[in-house]
DOLOLO-599027 format. One record per residue (C-alpha): z, y, x; residue number from 1. Coordinates in Angstrom, 3 decimals, m for minus. Layout:
// residues N
{{Z, Y, X}, NUM}
...
//
This chain:
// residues 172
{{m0.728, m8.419, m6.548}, 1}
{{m3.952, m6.136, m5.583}, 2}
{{m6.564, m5.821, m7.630}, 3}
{{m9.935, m3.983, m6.627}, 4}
{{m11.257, m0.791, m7.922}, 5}
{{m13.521, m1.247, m10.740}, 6}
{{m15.459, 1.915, m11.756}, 7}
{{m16.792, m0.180, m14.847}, 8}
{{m13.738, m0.761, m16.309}, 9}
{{m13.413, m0.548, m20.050}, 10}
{{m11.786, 2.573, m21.805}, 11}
{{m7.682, 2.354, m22.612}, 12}
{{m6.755, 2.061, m26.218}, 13}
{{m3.421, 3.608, m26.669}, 14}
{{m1.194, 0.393, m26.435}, 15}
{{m2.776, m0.209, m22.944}, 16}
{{m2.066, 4.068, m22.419}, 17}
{{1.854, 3.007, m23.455}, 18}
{{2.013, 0.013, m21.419}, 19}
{{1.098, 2.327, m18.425}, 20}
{{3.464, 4.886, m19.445}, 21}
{{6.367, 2.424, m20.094}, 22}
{{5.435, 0.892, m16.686}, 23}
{{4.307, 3.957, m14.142}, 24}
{{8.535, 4.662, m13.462}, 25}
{{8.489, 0.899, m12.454}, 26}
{{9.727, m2.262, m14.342}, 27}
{{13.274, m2.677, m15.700}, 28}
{{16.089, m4.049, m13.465}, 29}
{{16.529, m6.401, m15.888}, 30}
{{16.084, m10.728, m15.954}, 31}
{{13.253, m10.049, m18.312}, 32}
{{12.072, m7.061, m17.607}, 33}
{{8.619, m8.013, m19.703}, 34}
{{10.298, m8.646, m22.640}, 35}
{{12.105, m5.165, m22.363}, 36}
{{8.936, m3.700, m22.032}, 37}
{{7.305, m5.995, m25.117}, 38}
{{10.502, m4.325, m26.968}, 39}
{{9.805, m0.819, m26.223}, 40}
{{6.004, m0.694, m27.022}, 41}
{{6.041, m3.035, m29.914}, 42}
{{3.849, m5.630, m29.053}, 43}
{{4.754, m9.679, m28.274}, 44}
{{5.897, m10.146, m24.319}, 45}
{{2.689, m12.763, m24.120}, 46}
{{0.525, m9.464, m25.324}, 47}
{{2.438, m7.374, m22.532}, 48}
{{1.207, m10.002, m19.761}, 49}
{{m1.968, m10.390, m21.368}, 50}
{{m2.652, m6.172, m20.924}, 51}
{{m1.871, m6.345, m17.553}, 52}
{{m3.485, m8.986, m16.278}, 53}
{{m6.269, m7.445, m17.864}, 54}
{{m5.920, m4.157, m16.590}, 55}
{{m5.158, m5.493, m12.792}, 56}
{{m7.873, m7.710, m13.053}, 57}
{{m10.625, m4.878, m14.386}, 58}
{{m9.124, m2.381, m11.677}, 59}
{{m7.493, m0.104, m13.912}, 60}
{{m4.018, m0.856, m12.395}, 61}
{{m3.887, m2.008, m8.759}, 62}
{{m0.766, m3.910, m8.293}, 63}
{{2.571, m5.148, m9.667}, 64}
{{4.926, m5.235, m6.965}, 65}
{{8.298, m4.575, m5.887}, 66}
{{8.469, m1.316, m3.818}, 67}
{{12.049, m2.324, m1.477}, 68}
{{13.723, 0.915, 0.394}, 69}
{{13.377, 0.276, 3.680}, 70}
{{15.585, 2.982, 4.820}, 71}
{{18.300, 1.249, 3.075}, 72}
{{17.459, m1.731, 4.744}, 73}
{{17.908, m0.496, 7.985}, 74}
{{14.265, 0.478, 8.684}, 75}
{{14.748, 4.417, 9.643}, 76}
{{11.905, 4.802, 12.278}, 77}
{{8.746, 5.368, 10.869}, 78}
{{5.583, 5.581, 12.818}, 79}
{{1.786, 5.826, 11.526}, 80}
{{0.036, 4.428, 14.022}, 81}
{{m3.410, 5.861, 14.308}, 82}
{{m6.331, 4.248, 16.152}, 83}
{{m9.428, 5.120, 17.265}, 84}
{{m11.592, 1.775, 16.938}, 85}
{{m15.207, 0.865, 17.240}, 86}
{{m16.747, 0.769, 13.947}, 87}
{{m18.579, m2.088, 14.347}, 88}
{{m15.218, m4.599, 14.765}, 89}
{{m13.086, m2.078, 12.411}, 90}
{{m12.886, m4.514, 9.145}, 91}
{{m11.820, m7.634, 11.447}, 92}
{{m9.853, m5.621, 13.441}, 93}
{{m7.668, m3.727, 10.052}, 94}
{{m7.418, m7.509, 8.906}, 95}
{{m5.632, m8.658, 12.081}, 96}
{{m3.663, m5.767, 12.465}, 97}
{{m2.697, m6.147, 8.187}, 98}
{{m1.602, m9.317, 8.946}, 99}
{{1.299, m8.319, 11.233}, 100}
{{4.449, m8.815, 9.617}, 101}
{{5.783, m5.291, 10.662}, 102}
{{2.622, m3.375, 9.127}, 103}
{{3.913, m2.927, 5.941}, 104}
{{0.310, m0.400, 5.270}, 105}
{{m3.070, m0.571, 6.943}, 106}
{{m5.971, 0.995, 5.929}, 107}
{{m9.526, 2.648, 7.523}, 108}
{{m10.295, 6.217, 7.454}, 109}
{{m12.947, 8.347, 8.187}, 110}
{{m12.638, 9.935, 11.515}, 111}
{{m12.908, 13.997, 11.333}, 112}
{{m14.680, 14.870, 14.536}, 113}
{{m13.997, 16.558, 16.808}, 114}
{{m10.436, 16.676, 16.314}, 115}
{{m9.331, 13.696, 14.601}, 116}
{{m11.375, 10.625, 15.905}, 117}
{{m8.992, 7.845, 14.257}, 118}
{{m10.304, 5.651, 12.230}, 119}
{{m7.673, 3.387, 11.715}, 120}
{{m4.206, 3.408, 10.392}, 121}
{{m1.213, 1.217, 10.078}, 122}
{{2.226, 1.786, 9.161}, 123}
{{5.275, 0.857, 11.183}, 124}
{{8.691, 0.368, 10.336}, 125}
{{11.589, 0.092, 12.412}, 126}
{{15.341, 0.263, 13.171}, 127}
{{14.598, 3.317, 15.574}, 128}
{{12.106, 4.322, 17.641}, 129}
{{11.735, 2.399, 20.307}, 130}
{{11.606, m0.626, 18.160}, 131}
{{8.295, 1.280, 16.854}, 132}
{{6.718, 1.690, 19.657}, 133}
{{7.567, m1.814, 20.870}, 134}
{{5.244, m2.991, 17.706}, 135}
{{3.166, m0.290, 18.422}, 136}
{{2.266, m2.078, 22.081}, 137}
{{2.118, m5.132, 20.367}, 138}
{{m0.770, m3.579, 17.885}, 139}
{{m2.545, m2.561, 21.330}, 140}
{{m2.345, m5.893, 22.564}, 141}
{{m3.598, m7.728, 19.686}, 142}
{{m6.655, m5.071, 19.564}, 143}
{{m6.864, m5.729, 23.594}, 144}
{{m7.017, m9.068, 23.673}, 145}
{{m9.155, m9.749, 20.003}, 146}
{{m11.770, m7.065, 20.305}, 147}
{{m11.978, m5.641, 23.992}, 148}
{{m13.127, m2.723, 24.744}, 149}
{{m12.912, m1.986, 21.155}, 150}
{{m9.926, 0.345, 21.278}, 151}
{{m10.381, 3.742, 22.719}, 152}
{{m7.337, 5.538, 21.962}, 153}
{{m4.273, 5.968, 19.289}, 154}
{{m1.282, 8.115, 18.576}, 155}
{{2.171, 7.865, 16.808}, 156}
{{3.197, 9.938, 13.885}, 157}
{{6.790, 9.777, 13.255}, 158}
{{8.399, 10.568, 9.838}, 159}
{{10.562, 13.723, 9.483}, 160}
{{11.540, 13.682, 6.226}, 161}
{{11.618, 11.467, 2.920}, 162}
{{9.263, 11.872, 0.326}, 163}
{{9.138, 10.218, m2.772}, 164}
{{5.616, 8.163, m3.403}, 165}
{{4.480, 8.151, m6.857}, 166}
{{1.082, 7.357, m8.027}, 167}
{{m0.811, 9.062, m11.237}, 168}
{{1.314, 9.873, m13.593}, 169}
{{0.366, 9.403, m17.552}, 170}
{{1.885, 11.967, m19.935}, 171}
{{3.649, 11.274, m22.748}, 172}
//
């Protein structure tokens, strides 16, 4: 679940600062993980989904999702694709390319001219390298064939190490 930035979202009270705090490590590998959470805090499990959705839904969280390890899946090539697209098809373009089902990120970015003039970016995953840049290709087709002319360049950045992604972190 995504939920959009809000910059009008209403202030925390402290059980919404506790659900975040009880939450920000991730959810418990449990069968009810809510109602571990509702246990912890102190408040009724329907209270715990009520917060949330509130919080998602006012932009305070973004998303509740599960975050799978791709490595140990088998995915050990990584490869940020980086594209250099006309500004005018960008948003139409970052929603086909999204779509892919080997993107697992995409996203626009401001260019930083003259050096960096890509504007788009999209994550691929893949069992090595070559199976990268074969979805790589196929990201250059789809921009080819959709919006031509549109494309005027892109590069491959290739994971070296592993780093652990954690958002904002609330203290206790």
């Amino acid at each position: 679940m995504n939920a959009p930035y809000n910059a009008a979202a209403p202030l925390l009270d402290e059980i919404d600062r506790c659900l975040i705090r009880a939450t920000q490590g991730g959810l418990p590998l449990l069968p009810k993980p809510y109602e571990a959470i509702a246990a912890r805090v102190g408040i009724p499990e329907s209270e715990v989904h009520q917060r949330l959705a509130a919080m998602l839904e006012n932009g305070v969280i973004r998303r509740i999702g599960a975050v799978p390890n791709h490595y140990a899946l088998g995915y050990t090539a990584n490869g940020m694709s980086v594209w250099n697209v006309d500004d005018a098809v960008i948003d139409a373009a970052g929603e086909k390319v999204g779509a892919l089902s080997f993107v697992t990120h995409c996203y626009r970015r401001p260019r930083r001219l003259p050096d960096w003039p890509y504007n788009l970016f999209a994550m691929v995953h893949g069992a090595s390298r070559a199976e990268v840049m074969a979805h790589v290709d196929e990201i250059r087709a789809l921009l080819a064939h959709g919006f031509p002319g549109a494309e005027r360049g892109h590069e491959v950045l290739f994971s070296t190490a592993i780093l652990k992604k954690t958002g904002l972190r609330l203290r206790d």
